[in-house]
C-alpha positions in Angstrom: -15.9 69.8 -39.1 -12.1 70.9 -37.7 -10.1 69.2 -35.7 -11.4 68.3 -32.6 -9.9 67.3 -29.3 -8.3 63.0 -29.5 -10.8 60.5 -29.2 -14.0 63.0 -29.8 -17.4 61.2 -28.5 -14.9 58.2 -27.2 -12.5 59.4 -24.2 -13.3 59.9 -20.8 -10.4 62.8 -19.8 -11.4 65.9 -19.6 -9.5 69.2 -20.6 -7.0 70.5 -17.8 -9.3 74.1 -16.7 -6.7 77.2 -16.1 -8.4 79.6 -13.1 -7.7 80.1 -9.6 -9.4 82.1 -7.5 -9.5 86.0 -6.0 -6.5 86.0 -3.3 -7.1 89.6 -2.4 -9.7 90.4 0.4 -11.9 92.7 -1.1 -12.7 96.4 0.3 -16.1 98.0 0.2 -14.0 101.1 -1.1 -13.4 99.6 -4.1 -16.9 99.5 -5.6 -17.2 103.0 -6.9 -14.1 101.8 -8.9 -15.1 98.8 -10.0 -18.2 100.4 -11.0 -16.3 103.0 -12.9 -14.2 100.5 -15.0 -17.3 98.3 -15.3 -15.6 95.3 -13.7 -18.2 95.2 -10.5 -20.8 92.7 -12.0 -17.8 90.0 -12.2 -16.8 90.5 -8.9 -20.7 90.1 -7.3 -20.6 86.6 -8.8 -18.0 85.5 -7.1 -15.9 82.4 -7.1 -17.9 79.3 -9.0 -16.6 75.6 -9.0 -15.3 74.5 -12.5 -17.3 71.6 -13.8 -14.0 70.4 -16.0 -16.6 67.2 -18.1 -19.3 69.9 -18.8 -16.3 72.3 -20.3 -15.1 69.4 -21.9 -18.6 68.3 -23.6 -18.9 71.8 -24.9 -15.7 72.3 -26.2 -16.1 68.9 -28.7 -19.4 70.9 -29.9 -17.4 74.3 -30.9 -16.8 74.8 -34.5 -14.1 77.1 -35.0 -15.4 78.0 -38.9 -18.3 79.5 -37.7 -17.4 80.0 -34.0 -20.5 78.2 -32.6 -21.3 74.9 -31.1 -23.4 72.4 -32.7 -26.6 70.0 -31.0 -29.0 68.2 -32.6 -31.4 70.9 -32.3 -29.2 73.8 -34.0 -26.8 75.9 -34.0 -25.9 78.3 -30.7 -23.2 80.3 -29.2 -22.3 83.0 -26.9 -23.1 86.0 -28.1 -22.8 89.8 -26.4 -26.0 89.6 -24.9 -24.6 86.4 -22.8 -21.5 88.5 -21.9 -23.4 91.8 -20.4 -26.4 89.7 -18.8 -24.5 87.2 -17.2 -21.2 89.0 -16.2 -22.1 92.8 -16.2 -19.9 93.6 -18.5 -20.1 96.7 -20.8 -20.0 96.7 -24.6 -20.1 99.9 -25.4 -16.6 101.2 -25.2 -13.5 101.5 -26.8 -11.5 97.8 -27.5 -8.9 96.4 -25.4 -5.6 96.7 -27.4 -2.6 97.6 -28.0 -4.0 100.4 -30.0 -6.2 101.9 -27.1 -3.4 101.2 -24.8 -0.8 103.4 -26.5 -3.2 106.3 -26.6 -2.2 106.1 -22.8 1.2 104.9 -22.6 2.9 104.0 -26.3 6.1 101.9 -25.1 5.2 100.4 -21.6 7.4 100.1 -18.8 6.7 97.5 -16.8 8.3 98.2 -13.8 8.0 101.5 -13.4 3.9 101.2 -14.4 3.7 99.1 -11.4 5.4 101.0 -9.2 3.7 104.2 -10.2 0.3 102.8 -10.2 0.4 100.3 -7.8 2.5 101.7 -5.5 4.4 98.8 -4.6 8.2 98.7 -5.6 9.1 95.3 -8.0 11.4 92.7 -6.6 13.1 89.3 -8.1 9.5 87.8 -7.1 7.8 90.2 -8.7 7.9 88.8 -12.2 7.2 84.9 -13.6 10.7 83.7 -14.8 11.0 84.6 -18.0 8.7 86.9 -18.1 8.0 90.8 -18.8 4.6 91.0 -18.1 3.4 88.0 -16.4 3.2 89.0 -12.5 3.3 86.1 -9.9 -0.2 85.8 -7.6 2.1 85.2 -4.3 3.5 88.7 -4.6 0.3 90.1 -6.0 -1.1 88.3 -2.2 1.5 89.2 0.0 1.7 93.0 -1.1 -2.1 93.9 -2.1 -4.1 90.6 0.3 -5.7 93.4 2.2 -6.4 97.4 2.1 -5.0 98.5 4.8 -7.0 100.4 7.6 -7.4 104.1 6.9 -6.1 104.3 3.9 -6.0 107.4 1.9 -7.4 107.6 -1.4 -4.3 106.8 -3.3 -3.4 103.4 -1.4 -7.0 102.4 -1.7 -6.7 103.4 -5.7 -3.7 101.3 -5.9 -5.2 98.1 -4.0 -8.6 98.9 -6.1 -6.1 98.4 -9.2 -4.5 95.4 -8.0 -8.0 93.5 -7.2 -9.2 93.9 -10.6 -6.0 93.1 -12.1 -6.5 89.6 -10.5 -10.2 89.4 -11.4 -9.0 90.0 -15.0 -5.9 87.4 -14.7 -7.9 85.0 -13.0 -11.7 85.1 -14.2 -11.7 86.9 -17.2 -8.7 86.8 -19.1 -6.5 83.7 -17.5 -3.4 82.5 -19.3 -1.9 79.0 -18.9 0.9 79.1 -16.6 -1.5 78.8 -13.5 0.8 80.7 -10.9 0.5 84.1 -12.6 -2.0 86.7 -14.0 -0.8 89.6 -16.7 0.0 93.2 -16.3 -1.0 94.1 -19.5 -4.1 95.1 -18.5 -2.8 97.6 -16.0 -3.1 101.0 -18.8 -6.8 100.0 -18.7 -7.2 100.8 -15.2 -5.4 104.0 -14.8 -8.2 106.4 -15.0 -10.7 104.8 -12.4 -12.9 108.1 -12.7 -13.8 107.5 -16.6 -17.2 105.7 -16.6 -16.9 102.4 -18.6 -14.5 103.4 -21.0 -13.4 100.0 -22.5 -15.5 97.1 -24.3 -14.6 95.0 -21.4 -17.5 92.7 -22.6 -16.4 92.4 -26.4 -13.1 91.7 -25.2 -14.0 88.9 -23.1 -15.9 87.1 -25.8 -12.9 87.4 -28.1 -10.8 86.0 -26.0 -13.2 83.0 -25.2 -13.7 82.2 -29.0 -9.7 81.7 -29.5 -10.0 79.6 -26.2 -12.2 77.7 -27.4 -10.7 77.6 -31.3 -7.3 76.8 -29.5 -9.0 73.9 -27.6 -10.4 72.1 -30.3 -7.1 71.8 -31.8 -5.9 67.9 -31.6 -3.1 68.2 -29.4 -3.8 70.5 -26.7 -5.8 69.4 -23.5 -6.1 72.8 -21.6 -8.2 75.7 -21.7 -8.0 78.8 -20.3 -9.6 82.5 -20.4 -13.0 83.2 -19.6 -14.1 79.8 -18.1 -16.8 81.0 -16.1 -18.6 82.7 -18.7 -18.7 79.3 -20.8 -20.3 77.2 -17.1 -22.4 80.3 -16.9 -23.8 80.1 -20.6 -24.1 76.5 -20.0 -26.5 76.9 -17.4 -28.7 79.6 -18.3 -29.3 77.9 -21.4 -29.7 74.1 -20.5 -30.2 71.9 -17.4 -27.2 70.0 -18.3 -25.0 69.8 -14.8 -26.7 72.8 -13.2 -25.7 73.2 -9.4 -27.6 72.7 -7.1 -28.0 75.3 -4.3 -27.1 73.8 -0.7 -29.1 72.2 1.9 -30.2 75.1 4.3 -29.0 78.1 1.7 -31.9 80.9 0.2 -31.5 80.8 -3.7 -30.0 83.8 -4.4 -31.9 86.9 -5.8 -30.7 89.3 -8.5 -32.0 92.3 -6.9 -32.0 92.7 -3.0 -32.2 95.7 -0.2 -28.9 96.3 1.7 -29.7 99.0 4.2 -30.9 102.0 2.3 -29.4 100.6 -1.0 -30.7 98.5 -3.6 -28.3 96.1 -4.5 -28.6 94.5 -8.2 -26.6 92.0 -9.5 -26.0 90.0 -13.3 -27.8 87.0 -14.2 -24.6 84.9 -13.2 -25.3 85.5 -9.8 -27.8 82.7 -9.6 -25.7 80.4 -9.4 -23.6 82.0 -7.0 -20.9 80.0 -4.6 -23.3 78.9 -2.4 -24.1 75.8 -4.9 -22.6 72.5 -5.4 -22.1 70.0 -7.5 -24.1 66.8 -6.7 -21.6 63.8 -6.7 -22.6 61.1 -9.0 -21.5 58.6 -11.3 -22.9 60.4 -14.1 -21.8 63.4 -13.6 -18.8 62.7 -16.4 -17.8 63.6 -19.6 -19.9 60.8 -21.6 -23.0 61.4 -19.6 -22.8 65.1 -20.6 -22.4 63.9 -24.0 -25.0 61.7 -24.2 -27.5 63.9 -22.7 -26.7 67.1 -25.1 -26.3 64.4 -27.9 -30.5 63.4 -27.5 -30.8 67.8 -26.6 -34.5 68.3 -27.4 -35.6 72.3 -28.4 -38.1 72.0 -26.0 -35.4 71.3 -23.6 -33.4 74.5 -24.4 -33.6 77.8 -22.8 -33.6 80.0 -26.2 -34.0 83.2 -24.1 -33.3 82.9 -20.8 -32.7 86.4 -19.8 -36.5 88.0 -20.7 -37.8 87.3 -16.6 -35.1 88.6 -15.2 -34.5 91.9 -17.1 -36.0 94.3 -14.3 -33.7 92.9 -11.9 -30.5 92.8 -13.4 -28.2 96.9 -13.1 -28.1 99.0 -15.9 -25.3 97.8 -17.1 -26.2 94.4 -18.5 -29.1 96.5 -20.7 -27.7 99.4 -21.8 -26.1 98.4 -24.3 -28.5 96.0 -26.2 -28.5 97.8 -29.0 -25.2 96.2 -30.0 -25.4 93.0 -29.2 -26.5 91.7 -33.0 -23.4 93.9 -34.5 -21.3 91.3 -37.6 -18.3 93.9 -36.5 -15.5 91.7 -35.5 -14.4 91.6 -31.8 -11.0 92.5 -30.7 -9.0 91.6 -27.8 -5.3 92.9 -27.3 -3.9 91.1 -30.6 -7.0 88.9 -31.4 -9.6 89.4 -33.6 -12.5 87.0 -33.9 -15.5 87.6 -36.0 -18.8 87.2 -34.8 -21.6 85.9 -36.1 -24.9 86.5 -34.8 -27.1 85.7 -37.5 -26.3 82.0 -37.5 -28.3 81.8 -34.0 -31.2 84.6 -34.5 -33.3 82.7 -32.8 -31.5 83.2 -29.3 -32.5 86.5 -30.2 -35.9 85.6 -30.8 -35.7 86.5 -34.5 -36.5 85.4 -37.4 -33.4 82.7 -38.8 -32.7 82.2 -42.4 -29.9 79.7 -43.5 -26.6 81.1 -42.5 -24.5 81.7 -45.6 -21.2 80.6 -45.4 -19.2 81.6 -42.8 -15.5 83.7 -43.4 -12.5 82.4 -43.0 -11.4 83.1 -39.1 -8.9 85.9 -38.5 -6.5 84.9 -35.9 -4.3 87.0 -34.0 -1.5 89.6 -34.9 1.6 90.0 -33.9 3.1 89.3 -30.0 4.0 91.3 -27.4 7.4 92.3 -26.9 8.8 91.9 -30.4 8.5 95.7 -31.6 9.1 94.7 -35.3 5.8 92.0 -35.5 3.9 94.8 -33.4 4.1 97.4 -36.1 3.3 94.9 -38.9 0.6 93.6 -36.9 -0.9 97.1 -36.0 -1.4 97.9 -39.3 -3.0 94.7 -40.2 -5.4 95.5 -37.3 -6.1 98.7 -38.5 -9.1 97.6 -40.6 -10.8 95.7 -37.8 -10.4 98.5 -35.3 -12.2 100.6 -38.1 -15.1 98.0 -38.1 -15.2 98.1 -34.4 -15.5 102.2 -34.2 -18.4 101.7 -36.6 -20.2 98.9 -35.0 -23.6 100.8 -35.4 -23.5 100.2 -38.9 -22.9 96.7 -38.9 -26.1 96.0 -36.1 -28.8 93.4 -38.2 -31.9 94.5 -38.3 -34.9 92.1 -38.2 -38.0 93.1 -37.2 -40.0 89.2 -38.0 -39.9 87.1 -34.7 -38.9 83.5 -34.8 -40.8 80.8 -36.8 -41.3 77.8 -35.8 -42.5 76.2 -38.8 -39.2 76.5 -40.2 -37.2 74.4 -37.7 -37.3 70.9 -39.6 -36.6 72.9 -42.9 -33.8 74.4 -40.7 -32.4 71.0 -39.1 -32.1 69.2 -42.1 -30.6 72.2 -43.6 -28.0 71.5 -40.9 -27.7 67.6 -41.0 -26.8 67.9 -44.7 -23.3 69.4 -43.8 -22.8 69.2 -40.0 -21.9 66.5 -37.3 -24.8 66.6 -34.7 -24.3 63.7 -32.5 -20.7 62.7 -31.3 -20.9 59.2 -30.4 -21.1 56.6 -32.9 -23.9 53.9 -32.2 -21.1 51.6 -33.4 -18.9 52.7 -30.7 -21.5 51.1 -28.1 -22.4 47.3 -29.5 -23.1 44.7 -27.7 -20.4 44.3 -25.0 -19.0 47.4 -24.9 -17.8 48.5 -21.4 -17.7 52.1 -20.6 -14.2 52.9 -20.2 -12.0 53.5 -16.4 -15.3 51.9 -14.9 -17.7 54.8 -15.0 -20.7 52.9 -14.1 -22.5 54.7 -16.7 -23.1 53.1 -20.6 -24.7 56.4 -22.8 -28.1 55.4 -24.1 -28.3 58.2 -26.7 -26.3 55.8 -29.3 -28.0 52.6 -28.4 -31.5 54.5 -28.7 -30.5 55.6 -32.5 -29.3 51.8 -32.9 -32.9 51.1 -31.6 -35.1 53.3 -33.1 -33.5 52.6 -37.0 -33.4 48.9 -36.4 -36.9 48.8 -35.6 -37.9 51.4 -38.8 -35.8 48.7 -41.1 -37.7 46.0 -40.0 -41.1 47.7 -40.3 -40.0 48.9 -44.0 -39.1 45.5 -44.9 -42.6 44.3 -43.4 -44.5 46.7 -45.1 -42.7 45.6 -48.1 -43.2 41.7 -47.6 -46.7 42.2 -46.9 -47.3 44.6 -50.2 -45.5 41.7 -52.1 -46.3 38.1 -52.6 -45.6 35.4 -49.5 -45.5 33.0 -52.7 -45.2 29.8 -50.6 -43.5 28.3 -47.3 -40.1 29.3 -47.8 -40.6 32.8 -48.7 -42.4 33.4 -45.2 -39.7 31.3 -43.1 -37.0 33.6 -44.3 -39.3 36.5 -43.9 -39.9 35.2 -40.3 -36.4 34.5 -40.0 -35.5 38.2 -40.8 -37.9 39.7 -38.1 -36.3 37.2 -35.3 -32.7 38.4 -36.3 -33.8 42.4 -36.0 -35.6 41.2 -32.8 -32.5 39.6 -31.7 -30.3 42.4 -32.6 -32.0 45.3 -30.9 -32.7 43.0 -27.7 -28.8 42.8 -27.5 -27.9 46.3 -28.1 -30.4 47.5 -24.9 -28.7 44.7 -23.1 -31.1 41.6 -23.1 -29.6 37.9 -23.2 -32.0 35.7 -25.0 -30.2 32.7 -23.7 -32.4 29.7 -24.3 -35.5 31.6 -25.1 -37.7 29.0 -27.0 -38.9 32.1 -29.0 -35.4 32.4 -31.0 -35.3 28.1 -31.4 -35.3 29.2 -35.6 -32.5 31.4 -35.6 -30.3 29.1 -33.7 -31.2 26.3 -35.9 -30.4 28.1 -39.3 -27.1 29.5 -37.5 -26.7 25.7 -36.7 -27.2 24.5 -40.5 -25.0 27.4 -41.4 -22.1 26.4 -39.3 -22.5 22.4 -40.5 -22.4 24.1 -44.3 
């Protein structure tokens, strides 16, 4: 597999999570806009408590190769039917690029976009030092922290801009300097009448493969971009450090009736800010590896989305139709590919062995350095043609998941993937779980276990097929079933101490020493 974070299945330190929250108050007259842009699903979820070990756990499971994670019971990722049910977002749409971008404005500038489009003059506080397009969140607070009161429609436009400028700098798309969020986005949200116009949801998906790619790289301990959608993917597929909902709180409902309304929300509402994370001892990053490390299928949430489809709004459906697209994804100079057909059966479809996967694309070019742009444009050409025909790249598979292939599948997988983490070695006798976590993972010790005890009834099944010729032959037969006895007692933490039952082993380890 690639390189994975230091220490993989052996340190305790989680990744350092990038995010902050929404400083702007919001303003009902900003939903039609939201709407519009297809941005309002993100915003009904709300602000969610990072759970940094679970990210962690998750992120020592990506394989960049094949952009997927990897458990014992197969291979799964997040695909674009994660993205719209869970966040709202659209699909259909043009990408988020430089490309797009420069059909509306082809040499941004800055200042003046802000200032014609916010409608807030820029200052020396404006900008992050050093930086052209990276605004600071205390100026974004002070000038746009609430709509004012009778607004016209142009001051509510520009405020509507400016909140979902933060929920793209600090949900969606979040960089790593932590004080700021990027204007880059800002072309995007110009026309605020054009109904879903950008691939918001390709986009975001793009960006959380290179996050996760970047973070899997040895010497970085941070991630960033779409963390929410990762917790949220997390959650709807496994029980693994779900929150629980308060003491006192309703669970929340996808679909409700405000007034004369009908209010529908995404899937990631469910676990909505009014939940919390129970505070335990376990609740760390070797306990989340050792629970997805003995992961079960029946234990897995394959397709989590079928009850709740007539609740969800249009938006997370509508655009099903491309969610099994090959076409690569793009996201302002990233392109990822995506592969659906190595996880057809969070599809519910049929799954043949992957073939191998291609070689990952990367990113082109920077912003700001005109030179690398043009060269990089034209590299991206190709992809951006793949992405305008999308339809044509849409698998097609009409047979429905079989299970009787799964242990045909698995050991397909074993023979060229690493499914548990932690080493049984890693967790002999003795061992004690580092910075005092109160918790030892049982996953290893069980495989230690459960093949000591298959060695032992090979090697009787083998003794008793043979010949137990005379007296000797049976000690040292008798012998060898005390030492496995003694062995697996000690890895699940069992002194024998001066157990009369274990007098023969001593002795012979006696006689050994006086040889």
């Amino acid at each position: 597999m690639a390189r994975k974070p230091r220490n993989i299945g052996k340190g305790t330190n989680s990744l350092i999570m990038r995010k902050h929250k929404i400083c702007l108050k919001w303003n009902d007259n900003y939903k039609e806009y939201l709407e519009n842009v297809g941005l309002y699903g993100v915003h009904q979820i709300g602000y969610i408590l990072s759970d940094k070990a679970l990210v962690s756990a998750l992120v020592e499971r990506w394989k960049p190769t094949t952009h997927t994670f990897y458990f014992p019971v197969g291979e799964m990722t997040i695909t674009l039917e994660d993205v719209a049910m869970l966040m709202g977002l659209p699909i259909e749409g043009e990408p988020v690029c430089e490309e797009t971008r420069a059909n509306i404005i082809e040499d941004p500038d800055w200042p003046t976009l802000i200032e014609d489009y916010l409608g807030c003059e820029v200052d020396e506080q404006t900008f992050r030092r050093r930086s052209k397009t990276e605004i600071r969140i205390r100026w974004m607070k002070e000038k746009f922290g609430t709509c004012p009161e009778g607004a016209d429609d142009e001051t509510v436009k520009c405020h509507a801009r400016a909140y979902m400028l933060m929920l793209l700098g600090s949900v969606l798309f979040t960089s790593r300097s932590g004080d700021s969020i990027s204007v880059v986005y800002l072309p995007f949200l110009i026309d605020l009448e054009a109904k879903r116009k950008y691939s918001w949801g390709s986009a975001v998906l793009a960006c959380m493969y290179k996050e996760l790619c970047q973070a899997c790289n040895e010497p970085t301990r941070q991630i960033a971009g779409p963390i929410l959608l990762l917790q949220l993917w997390s959650w709807a597929h496994f029980r693994v450090g779900r929150p629980q909902v308060r003491e006192g709180e309703p669970e929340p409902k996808l679909r409700v009736q405000e007034g004369e309304e009908e209010e529908r929300r995404p899937v990631g509402y469910l676990w909505s800010g009014r939940h919390e994370f129970t505070k335990n001892t376990a609740r760390n990053l070797v306990n989340y590896r050792d629970i997805m490390d003995q992961l079960r299928q029946e234990e897995v949430y394959w397709q989590p989305y079928e009850t709740h489809r007539p609740d969800v709004p249009a938006v997370c459906t509508m655009d099903e139709n491309l969610w099994m697209t090959t076409s690569p994804l793009v996201h302002l100079q990233t392109v990822e590919t995506y592969n659906p057909g190595r996880v057809m059966r969070q599809f519910g479809k049929y799954q043949e062995f992957p073939p191998e996967p291609t070689a990952p694309i990367g990113s082109f070019g920077c912003i700001g350095r005109r030179n690398a742009r043009s060269a990089a444009r034209r590299k991206r050409e190709d992809y951006l043609d793949y992405w305008r025909r999308r339809r044509e790249f849409v698998i097609v598979e009409e047979m429905l998941y079989d299970p009787t292939r799964y242990d045909a599948y698995i050991r397909w997988l074993k023979s060229g993937a690493q499914l548990h983490l932690q080493s049984p070695a890693q967790w002999s006798v003795g061992v004690t779980p580092v910075n005092k976590l109160q918790y030892l993972p049982t996953e290893p010790i069980t495989r230690l276990v459960s093949n000591k005890i298959m060695e032992m009834a090979e090697n009787t099944v083998e003794k008793m097929n043979g010949e137990l010729a005379d007296g000797e032959s049976m000690k040292a037969y008798m012998l060898d079933m005390l030492r496995g006895c003694s062995d697996v007692l000690g890895w699940i933490g069992v002194n024998i101490g001066a157990n009369p039952t274990f007098d023969p082993l001593r002795m012979e380890q006696q006689e050994n020493q006086m040889e």
